[in-house]
C-alpha positions as CSV (number, residue, x, y, z in Angstrom):
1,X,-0.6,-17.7,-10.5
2,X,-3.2,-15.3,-12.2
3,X,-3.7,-11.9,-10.8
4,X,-6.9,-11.6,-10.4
5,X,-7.0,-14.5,-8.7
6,X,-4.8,-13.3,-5.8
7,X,-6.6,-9.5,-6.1
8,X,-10.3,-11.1,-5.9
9,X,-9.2,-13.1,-2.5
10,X,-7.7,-10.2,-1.4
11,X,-10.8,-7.7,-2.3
12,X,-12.5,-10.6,-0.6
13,X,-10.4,-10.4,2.9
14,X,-10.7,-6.7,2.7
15,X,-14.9,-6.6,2.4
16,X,-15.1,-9.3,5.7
17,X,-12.3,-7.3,7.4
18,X,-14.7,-4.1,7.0
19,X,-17.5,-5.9,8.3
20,X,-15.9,-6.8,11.0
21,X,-14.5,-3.7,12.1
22,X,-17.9,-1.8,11.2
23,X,-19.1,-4.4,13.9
24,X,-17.1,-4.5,16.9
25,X,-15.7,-1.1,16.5
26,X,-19.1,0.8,16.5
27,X,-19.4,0.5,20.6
28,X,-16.0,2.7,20.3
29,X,-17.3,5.8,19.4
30,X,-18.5,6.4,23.0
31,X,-14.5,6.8,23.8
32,X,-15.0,10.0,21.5
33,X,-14.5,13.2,23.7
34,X,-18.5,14.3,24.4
35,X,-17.6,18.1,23.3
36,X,-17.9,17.3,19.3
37,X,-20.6,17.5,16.9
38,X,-22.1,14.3,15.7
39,X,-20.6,15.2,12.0
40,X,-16.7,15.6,14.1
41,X,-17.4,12.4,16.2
42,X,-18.1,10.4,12.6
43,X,-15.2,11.8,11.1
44,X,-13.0,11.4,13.5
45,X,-13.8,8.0,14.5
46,X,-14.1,6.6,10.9
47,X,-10.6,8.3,10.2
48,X,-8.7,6.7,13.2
49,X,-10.5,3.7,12.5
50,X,-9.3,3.5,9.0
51,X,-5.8,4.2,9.7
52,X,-5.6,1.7,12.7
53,X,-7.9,-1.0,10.7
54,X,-5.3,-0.8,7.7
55,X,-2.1,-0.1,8.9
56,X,-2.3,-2.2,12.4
57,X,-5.0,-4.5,12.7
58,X,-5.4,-6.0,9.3
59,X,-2.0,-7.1,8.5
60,X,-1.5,-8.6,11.8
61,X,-4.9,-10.4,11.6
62,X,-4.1,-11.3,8.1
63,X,-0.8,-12.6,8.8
64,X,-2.2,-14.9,12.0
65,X,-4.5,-16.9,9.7
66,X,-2.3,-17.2,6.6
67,X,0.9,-17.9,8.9
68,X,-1.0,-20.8,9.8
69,X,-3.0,-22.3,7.8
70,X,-1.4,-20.9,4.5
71,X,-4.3,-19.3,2.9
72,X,-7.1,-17.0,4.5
73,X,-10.9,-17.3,3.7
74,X,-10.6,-15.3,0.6
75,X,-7.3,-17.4,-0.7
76,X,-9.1,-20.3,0.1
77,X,-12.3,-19.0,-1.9
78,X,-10.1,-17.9,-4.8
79,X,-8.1,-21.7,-4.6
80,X,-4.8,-19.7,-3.2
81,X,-2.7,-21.2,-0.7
82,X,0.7,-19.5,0.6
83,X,3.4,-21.8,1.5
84,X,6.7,-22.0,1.8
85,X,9.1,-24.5,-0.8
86,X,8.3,-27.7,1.1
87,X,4.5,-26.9,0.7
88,X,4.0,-25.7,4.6
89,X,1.9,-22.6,6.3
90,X,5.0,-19.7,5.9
91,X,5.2,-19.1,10.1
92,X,3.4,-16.3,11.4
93,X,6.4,-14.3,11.7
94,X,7.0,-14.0,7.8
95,X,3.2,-14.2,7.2
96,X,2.9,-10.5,9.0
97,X,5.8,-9.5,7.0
98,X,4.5,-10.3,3.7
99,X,1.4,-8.7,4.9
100,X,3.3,-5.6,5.6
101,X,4.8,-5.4,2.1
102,X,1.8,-6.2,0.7
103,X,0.7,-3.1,2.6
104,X,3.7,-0.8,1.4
105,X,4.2,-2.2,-1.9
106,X,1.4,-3.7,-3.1
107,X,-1.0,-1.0,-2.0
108,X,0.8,1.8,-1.4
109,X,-0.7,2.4,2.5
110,X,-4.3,2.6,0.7
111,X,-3.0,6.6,0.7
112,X,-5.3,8.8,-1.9
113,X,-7.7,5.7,-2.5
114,X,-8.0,4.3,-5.3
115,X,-5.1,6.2,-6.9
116,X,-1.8,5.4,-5.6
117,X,-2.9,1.8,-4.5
118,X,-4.3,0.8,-8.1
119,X,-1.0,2.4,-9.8
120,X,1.0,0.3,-7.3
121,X,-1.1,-3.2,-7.9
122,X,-0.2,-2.0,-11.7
123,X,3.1,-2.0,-11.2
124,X,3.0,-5.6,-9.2
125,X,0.7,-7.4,-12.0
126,X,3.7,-6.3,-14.3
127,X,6.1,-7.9,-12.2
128,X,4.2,-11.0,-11.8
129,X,3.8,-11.1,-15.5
130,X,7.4,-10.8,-15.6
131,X,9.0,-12.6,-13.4
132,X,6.6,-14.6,-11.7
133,X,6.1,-13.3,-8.3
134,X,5.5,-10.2,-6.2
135,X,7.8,-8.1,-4.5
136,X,6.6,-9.1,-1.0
137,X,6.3,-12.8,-1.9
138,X,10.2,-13.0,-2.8
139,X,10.9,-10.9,0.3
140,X,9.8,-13.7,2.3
141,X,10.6,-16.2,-0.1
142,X,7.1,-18.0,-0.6
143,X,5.6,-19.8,-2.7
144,X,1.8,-19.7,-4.2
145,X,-0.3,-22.6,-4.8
146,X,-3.2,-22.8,-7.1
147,X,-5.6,-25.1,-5.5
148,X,-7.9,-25.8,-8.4
């Protein structure tokens, strides 16, 4: 499996997740306390947003639809399919953990973005180059399928 193949579908995931969140999150900044200034308010809300967005909501969502299915809409742009040895969805169970290593090791918690996480997807294409798979994919013992 080519790398930028599975980076492309996940850059792809990311940019509807945002959407998403910029959507049905918005109505949530009423929940702010009323004492701040509009520039605190912003901050604040796009900061706790960030950090429950990445570290919460995403991997879980993530790991719903690929647990399932085996591929999200970005996999399934990008012809990627994640499935265990027999072919099938991995479970949703493993599907949120691979998301979570993804998170840890593949990214590197999106902490000092672009930095850490672009040293850390480094360090994961040379691993795939090497040996043929990820970190998190062998931690859940998956396999990935290039549809085209």
């Amino acid at each position: 499996m080519r790398p930028w193949r599975r980076f492309w579908s996940r850059t792809f995931d990311t940019a509807i997740f945002w959407g998403a969140t910029a959507i049905f999150a918005s109505p949530l900044q009423t929940l702010l306390p009323a004492g701040l200034s509009v520039e605190e308010r912003v901050g604040v809300f796009i900061l706790a947003t960030f950090f429950a967005a990445v570290w919460i909501v995403m991997p879980v969502a993530n790991g719903l639809v690929c647990g399932t299915n085996g591929f999200t809409l970005g996999k399934l742009l990008f012809g990627v399919r994640i499935v265990d040895r027999n072919g099938r969805p991995i479970g949703i169970v493993r599907s949120i953990a691979r998301e979570y290593r993804v998170l840890f090791d593949g990214l590197g918690l999106q902490l000092f973005w672009p930095i850490i996480p672009l040293h850390r997807l480094a360090l994961a294409q040379e691993d795939l180059w090497r040996t043929q798979t990820t970190r998190w994919d062998s931690y859940v013992n998956v396999c990935l399928y290039r549809d085209r």
